[in-house]
N, CA, C and O atoms as CSV, one atom per row, in Angstrom:
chain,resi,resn,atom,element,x,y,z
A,1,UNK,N,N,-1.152,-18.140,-49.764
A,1,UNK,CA,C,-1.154,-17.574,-48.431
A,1,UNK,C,C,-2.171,-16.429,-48.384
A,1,UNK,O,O,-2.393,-15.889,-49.468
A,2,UNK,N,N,-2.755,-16.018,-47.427
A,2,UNK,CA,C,-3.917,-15.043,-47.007
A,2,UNK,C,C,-3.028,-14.266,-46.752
A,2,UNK,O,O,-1.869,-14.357,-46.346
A,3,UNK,N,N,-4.166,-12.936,-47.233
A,3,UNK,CA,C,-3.154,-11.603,-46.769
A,3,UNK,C,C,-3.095,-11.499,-45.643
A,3,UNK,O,O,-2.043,-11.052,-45.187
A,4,UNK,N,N,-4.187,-11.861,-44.716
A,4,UNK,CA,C,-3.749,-11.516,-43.054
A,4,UNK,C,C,-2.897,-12.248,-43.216
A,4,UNK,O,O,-1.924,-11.506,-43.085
A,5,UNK,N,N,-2.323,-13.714,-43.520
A,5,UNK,CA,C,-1.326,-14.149,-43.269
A,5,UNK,C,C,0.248,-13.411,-43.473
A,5,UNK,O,O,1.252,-13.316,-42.768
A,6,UNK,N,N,-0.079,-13.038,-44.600
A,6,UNK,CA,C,0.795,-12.199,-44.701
A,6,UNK,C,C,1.820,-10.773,-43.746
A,6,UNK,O,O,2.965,-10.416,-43.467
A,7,UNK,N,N,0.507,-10.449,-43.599
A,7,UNK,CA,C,0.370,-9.022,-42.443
A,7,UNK,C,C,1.196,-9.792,-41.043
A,7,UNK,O,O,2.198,-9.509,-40.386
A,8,UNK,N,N,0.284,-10.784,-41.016
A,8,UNK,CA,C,1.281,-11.551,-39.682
A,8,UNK,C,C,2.650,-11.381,-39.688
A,8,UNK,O,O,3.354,-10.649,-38.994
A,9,UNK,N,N,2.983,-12.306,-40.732
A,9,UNK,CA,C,4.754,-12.777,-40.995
A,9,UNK,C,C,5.267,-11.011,-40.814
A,9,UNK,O,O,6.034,-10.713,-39.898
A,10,UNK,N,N,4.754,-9.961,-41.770
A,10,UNK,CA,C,5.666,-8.914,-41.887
A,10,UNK,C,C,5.477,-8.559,-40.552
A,10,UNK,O,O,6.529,-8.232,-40.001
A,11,UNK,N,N,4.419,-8.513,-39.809
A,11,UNK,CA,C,4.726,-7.728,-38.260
A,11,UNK,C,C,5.650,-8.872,-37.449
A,11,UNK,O,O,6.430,-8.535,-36.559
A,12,UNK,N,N,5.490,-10.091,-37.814
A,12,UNK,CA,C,6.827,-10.841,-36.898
A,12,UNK,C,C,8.120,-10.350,-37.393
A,12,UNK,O,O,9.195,-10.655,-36.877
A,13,UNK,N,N,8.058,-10.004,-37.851
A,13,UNK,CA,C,9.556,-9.522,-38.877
A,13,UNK,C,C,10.272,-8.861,-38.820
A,13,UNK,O,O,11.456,-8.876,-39.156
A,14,UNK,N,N,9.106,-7.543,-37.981
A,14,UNK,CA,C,9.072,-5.928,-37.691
A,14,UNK,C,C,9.290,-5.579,-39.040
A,14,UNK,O,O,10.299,-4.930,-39.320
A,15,UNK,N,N,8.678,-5.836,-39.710
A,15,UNK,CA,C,8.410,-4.852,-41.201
A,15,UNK,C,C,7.691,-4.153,-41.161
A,15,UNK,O,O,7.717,-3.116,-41.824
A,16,UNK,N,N,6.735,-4.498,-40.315
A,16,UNK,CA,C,5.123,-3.641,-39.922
A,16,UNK,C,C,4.967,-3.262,-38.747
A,16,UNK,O,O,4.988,-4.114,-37.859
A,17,UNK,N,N,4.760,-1.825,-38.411
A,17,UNK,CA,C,4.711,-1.655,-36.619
A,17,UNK,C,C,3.039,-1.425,-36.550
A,17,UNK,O,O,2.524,-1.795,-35.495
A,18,UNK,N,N,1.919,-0.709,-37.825
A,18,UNK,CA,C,1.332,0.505,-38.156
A,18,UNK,C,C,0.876,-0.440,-39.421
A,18,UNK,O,O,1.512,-1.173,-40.179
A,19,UNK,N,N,-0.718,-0.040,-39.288
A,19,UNK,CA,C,-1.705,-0.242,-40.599
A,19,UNK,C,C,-2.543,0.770,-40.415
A,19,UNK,O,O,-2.892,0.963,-39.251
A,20,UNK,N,N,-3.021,1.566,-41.353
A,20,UNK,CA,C,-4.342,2.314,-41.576
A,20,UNK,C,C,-4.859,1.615,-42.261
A,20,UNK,O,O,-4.257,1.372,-43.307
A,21,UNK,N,N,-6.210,0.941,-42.042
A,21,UNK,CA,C,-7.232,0.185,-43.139
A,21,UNK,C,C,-7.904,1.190,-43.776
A,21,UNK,O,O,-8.104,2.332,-43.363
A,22,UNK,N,N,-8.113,0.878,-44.424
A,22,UNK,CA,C,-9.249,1.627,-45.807
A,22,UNK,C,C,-10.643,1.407,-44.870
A,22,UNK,O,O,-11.071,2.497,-44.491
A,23,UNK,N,N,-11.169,0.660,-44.568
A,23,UNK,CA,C,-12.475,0.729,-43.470
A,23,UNK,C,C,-12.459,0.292,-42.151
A,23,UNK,O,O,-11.491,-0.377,-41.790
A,24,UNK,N,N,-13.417,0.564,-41.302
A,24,UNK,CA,C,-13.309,0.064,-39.965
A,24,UNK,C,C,-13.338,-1.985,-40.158
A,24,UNK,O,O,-12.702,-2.835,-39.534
A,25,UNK,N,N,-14.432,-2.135,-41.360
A,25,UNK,CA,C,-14.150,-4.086,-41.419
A,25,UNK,C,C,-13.052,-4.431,-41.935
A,25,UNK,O,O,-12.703,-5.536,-41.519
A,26,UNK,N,N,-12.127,-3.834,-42.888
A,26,UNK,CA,C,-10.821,-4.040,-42.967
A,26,UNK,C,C,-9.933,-4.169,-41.824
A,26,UNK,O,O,-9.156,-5.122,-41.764
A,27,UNK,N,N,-9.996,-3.112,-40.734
A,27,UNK,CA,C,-9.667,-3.131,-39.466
A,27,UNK,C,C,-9.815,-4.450,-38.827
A,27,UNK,O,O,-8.815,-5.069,-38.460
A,28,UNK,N,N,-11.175,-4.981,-38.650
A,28,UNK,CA,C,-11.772,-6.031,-38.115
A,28,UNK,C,C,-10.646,-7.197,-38.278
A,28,UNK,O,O,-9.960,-7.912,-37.548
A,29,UNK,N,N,-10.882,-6.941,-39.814
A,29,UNK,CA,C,-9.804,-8.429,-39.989
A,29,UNK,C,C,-8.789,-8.531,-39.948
A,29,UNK,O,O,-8.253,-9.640,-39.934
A,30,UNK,N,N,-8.084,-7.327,-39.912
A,30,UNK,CA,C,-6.714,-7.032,-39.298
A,30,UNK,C,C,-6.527,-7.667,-38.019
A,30,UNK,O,O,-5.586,-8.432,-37.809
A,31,UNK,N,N,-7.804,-7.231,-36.753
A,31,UNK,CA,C,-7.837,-8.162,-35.488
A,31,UNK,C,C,-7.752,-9.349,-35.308
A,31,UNK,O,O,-7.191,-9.936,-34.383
A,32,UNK,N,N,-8.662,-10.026,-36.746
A,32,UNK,CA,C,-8.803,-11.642,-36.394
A,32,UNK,C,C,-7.592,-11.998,-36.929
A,32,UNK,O,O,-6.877,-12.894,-36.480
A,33,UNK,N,N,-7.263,-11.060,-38.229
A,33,UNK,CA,C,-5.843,-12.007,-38.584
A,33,UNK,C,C,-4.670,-12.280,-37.286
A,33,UNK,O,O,-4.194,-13.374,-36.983
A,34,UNK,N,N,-4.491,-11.485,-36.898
A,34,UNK,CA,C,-4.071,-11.155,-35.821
A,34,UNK,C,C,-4.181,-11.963,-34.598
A,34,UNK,O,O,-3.123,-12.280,-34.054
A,35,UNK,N,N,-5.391,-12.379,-34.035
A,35,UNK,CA,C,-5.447,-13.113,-32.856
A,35,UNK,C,C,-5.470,-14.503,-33.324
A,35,UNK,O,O,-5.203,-15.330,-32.452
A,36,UNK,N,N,-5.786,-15.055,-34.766
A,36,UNK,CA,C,-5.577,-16.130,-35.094
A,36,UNK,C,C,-3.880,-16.705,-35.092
A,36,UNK,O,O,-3.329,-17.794,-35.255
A,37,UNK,N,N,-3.464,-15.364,-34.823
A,37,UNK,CA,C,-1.688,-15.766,-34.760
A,37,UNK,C,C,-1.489,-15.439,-33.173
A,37,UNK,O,O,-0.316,-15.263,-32.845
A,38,UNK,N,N,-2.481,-15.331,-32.132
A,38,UNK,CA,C,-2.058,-14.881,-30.774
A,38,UNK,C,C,-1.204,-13.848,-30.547
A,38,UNK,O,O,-0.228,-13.817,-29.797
A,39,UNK,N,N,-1.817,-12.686,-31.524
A,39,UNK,CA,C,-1.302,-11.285,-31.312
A,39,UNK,C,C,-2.372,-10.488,-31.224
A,39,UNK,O,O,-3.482,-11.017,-31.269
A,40,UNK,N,N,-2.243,-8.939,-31.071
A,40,UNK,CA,C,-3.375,-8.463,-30.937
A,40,UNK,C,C,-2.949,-6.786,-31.321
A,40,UNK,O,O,-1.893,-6.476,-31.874
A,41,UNK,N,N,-3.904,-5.920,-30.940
A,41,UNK,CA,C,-4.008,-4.485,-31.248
A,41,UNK,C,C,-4.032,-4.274,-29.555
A,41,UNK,O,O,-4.517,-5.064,-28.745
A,42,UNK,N,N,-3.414,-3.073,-29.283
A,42,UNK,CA,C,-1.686,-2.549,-29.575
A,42,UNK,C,C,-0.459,-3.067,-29.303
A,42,UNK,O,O,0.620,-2.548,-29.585
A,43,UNK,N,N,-0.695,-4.370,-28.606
A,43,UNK,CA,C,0.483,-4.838,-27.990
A,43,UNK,C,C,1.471,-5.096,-29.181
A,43,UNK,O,O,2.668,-4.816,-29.118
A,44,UNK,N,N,0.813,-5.698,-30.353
A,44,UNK,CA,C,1.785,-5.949,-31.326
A,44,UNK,C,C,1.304,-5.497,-32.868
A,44,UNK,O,O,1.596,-6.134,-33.880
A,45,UNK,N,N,0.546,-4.327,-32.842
A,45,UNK,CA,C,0.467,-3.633,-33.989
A,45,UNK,C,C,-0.267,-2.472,-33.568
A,45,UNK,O,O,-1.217,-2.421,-32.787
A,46,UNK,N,N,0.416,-1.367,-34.315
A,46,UNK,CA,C,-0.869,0.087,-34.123
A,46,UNK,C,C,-1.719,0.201,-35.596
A,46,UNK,O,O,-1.228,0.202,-36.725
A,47,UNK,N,N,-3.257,0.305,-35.189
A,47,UNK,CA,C,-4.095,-0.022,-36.374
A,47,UNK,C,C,-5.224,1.433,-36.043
A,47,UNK,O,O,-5.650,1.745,-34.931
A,48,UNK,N,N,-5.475,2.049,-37.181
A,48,UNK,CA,C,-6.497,2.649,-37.185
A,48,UNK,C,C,-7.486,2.557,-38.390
A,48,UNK,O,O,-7.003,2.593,-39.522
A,49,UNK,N,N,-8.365,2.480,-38.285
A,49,UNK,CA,C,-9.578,2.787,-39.494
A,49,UNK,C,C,-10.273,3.689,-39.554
A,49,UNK,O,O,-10.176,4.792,-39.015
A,50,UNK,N,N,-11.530,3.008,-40.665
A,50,UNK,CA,C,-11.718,4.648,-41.123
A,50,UNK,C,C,-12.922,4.669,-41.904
A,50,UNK,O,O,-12.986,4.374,-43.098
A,51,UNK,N,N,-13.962,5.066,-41.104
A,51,UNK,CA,C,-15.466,5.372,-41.396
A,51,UNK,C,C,-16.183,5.351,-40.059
A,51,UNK,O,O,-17.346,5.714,-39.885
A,52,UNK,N,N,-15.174,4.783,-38.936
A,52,UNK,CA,C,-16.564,5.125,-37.726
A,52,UNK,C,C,-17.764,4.291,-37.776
A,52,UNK,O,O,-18.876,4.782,-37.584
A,53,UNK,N,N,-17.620,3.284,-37.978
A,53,UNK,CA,C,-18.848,2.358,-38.283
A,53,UNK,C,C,-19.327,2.099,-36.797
A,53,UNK,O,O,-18.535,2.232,-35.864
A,54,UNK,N,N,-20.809,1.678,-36.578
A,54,UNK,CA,C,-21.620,1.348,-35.532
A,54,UNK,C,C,-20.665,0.661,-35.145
A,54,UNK,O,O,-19.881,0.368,-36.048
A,55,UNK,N,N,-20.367,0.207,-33.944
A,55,UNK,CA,C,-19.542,-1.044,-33.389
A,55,UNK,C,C,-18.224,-1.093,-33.145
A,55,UNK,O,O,-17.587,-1.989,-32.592
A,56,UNK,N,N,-17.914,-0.237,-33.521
A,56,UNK,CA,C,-16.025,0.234,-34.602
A,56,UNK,C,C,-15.366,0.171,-32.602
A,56,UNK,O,O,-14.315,-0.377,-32.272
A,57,UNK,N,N,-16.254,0.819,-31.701
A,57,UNK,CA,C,-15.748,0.747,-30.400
A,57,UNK,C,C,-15.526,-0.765,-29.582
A,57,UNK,O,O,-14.943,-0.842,-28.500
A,58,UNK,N,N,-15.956,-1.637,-30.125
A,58,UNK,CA,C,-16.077,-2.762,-29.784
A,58,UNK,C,C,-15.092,-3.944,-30.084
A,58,UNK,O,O,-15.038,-5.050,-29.546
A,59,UNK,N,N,-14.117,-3.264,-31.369
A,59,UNK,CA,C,-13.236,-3.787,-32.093
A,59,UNK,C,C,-12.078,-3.724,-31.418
A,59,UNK,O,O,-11.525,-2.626,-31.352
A,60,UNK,N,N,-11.710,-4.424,-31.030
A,60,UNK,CA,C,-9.909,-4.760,-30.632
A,60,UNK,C,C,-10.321,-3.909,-29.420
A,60,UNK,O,O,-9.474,-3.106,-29.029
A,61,UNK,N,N,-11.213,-3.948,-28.924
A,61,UNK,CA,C,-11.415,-2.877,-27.722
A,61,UNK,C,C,-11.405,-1.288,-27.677
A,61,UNK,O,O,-11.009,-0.362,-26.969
A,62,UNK,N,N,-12.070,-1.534,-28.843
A,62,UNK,CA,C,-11.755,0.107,-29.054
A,62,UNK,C,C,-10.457,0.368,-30.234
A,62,UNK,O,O,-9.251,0.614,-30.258
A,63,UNK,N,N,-11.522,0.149,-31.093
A,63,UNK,CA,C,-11.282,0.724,-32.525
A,63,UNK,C,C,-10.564,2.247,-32.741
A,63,UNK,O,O,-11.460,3.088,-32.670
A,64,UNK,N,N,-9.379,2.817,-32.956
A,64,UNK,CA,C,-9.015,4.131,-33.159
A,64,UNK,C,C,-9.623,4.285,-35.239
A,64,UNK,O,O,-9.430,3.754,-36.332
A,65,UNK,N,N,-10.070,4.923,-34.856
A,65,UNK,CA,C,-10.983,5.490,-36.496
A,65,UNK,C,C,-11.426,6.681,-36.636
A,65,UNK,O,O,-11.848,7.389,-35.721
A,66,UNK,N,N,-11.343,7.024,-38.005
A,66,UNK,CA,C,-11.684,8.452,-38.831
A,66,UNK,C,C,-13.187,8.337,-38.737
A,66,UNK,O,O,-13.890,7.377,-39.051
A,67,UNK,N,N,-13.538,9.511,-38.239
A,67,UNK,CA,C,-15.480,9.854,-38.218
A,67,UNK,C,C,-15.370,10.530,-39.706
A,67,UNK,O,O,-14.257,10.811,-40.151
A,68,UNK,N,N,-16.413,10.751,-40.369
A,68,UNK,CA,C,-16.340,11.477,-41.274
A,68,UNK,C,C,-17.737,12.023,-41.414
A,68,UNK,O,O,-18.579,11.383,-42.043
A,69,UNK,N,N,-18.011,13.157,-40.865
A,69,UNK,CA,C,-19.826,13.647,-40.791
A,69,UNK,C,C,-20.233,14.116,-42.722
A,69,UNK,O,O,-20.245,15.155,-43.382
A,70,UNK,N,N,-20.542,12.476,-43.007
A,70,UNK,CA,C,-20.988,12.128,-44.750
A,70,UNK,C,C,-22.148,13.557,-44.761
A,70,UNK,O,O,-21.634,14.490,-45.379
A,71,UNK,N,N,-22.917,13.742,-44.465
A,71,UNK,CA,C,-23.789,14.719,-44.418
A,71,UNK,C,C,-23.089,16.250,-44.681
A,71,UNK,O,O,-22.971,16.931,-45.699
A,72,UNK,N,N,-22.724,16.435,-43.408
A,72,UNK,CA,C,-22.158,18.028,-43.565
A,72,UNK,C,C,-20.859,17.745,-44.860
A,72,UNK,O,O,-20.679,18.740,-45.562
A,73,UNK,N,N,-20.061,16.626,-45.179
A,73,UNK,CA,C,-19.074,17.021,-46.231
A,73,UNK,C,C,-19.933,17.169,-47.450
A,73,UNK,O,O,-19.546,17.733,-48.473
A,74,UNK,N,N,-21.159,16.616,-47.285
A,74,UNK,CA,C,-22.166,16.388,-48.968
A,74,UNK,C,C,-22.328,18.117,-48.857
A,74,UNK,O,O,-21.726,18.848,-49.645
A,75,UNK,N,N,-22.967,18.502,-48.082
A,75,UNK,CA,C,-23.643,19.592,-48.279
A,75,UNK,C,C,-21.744,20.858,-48.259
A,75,UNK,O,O,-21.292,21.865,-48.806
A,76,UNK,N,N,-21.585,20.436,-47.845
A,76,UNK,CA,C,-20.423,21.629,-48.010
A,76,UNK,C,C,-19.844,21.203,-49.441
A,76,UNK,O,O,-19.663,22.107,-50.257
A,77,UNK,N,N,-19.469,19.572,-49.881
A,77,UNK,CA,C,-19.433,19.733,-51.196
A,77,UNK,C,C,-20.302,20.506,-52.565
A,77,UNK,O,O,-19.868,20.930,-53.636
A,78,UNK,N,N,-21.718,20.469,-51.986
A,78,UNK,CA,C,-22.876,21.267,-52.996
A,78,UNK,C,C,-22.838,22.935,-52.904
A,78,UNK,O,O,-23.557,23.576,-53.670
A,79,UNK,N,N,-21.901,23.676,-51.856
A,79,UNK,CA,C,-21.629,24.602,-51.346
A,79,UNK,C,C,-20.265,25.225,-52.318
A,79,UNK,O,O,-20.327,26.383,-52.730
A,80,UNK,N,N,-19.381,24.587,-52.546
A,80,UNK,CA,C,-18.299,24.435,-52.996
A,80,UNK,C,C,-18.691,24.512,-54.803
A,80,UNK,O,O,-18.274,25.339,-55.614
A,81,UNK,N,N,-19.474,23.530,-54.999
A,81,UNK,CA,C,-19.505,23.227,-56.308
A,81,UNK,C,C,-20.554,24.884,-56.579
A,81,UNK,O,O,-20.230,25.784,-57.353
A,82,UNK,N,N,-21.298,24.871,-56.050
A,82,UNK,CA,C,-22.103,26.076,-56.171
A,82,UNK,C,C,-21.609,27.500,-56.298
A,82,UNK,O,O,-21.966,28.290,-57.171
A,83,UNK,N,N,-20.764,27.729,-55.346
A,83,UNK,CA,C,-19.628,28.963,-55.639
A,83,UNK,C,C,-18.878,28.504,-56.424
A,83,UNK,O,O,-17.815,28.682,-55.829
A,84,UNK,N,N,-18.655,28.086,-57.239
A,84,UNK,CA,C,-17.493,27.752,-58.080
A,84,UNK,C,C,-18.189,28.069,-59.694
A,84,UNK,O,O,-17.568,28.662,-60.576
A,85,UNK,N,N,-19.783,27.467,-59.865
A,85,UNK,CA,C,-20.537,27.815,-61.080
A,85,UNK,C,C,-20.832,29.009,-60.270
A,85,UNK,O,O,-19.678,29.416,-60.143
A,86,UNK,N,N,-21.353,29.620,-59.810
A,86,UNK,CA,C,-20.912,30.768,-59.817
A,86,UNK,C,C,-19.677,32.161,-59.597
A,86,UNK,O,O,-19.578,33.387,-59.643
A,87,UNK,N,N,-19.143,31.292,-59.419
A,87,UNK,CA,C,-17.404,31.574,-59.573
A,87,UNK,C,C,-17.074,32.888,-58.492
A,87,UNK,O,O,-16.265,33.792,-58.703
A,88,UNK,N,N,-18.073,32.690,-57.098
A,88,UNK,CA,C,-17.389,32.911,-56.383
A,88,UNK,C,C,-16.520,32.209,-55.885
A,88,UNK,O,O,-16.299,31.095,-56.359
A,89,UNK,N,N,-15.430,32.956,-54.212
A,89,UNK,CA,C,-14.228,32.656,-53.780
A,89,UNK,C,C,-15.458,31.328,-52.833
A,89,UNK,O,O,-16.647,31.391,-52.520
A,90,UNK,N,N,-14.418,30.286,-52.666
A,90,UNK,CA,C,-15.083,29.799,-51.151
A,90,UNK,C,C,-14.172,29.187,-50.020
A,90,UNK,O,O,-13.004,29.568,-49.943
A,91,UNK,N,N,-14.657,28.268,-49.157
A,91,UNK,CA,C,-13.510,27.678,-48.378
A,91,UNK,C,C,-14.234,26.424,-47.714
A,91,UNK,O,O,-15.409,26.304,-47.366
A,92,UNK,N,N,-13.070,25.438,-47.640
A,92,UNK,CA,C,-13.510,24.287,-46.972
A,92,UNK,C,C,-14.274,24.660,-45.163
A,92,UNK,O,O,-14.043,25.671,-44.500
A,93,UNK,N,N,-15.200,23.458,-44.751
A,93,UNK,CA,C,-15.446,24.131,-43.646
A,93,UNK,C,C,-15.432,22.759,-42.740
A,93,UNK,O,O,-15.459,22.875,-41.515
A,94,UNK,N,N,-15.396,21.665,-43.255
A,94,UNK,CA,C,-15.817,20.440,-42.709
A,94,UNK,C,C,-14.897,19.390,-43.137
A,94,UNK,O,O,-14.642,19.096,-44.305
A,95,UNK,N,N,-14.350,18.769,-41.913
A,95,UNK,CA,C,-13.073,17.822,-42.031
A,95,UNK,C,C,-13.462,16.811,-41.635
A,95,UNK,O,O,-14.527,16.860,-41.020
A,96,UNK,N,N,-12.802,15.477,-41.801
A,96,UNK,CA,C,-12.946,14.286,-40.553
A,96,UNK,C,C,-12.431,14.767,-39.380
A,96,UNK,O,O,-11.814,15.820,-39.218
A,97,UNK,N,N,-12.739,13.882,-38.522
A,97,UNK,CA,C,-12.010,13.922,-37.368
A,97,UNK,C,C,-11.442,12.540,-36.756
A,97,UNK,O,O,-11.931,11.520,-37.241
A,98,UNK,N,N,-10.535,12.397,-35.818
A,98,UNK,CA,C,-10.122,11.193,-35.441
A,98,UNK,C,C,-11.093,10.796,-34.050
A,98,UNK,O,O,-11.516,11.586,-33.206
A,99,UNK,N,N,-11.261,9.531,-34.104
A,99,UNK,CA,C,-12.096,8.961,-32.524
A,99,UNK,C,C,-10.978,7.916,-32.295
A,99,UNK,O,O,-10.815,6.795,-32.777
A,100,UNK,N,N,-10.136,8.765,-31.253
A,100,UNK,CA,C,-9.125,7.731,-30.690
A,100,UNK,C,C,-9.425,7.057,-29.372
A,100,UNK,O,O,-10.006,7.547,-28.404
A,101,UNK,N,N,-8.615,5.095,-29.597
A,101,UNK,CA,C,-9.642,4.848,-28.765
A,101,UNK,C,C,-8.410,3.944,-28.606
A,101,UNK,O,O,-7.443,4.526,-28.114
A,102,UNK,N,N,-8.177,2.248,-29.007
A,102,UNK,CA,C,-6.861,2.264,-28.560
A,102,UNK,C,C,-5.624,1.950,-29.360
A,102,UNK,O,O,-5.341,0.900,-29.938
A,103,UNK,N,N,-4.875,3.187,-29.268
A,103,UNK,CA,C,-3.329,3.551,-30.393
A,103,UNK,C,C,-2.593,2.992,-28.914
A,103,UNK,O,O,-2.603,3.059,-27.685
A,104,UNK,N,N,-1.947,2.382,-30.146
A,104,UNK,CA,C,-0.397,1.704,-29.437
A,104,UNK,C,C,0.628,2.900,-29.217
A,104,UNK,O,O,0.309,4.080,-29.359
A,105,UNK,N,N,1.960,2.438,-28.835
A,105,UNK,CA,C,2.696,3.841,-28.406
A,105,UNK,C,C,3.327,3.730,-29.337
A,105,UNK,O,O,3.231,2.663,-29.943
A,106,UNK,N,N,4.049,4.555,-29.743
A,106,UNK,CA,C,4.757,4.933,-30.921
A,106,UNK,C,C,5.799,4.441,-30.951
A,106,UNK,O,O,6.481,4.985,-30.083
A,107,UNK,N,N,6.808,3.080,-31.887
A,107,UNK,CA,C,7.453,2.297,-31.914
A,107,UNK,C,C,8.798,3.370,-32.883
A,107,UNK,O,O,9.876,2.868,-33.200
């Protein structure tokens, strides 16, 4: 059996209300698994991912996903590592953020 298959059966089941994928194409196939069973995002699962990929808005109609500005966390990581060999104090400055787009209601 395929894991979307899988994912199916447990959300018929209500084992599953809620997936966070590891990426926005993990997401993806969460959708197809999904409409290949004539279900969909949110009516019958809340799904978010996570990298913000080009397109990610286009997904299930609007992909809910983690941005993550790779740039500013690099350089605040080299910031971090830098006060640290030099053993000053420092502090985080740069987080993800969420791009919510469409979350189901809370089951």
């Amino acid at each position: 059996m395929h894991s979307g298959d899988l994912l199916v059966q447990a959300v018929r089941q209500g084992e599953v209300s809620a997936v966070f994928a590891e990426t926005d194409l993990g997401a993806a196939a969460v959708v197809q698994a999904l409409a290949r069973a004539r279900m969909s995002v949110p009516a019958d699962l809340s799904l978010v991912g996570f990298d913000d990929i080009l397109g990610a808005e286009y997904i299930a109609g609007g992909l809910t996903t983690v941005y993550q500005p790779a740039a500013e966390m690099a350089a605040e990581g080299v910031r971090v590592l830098l006060a640290r060999l030099g053993e000053s104090p420092c502090r985080r400055r740069c987080c993800p953020h969420i791009c919510w787009c469409a979350a189901a209601p809370h089951r």
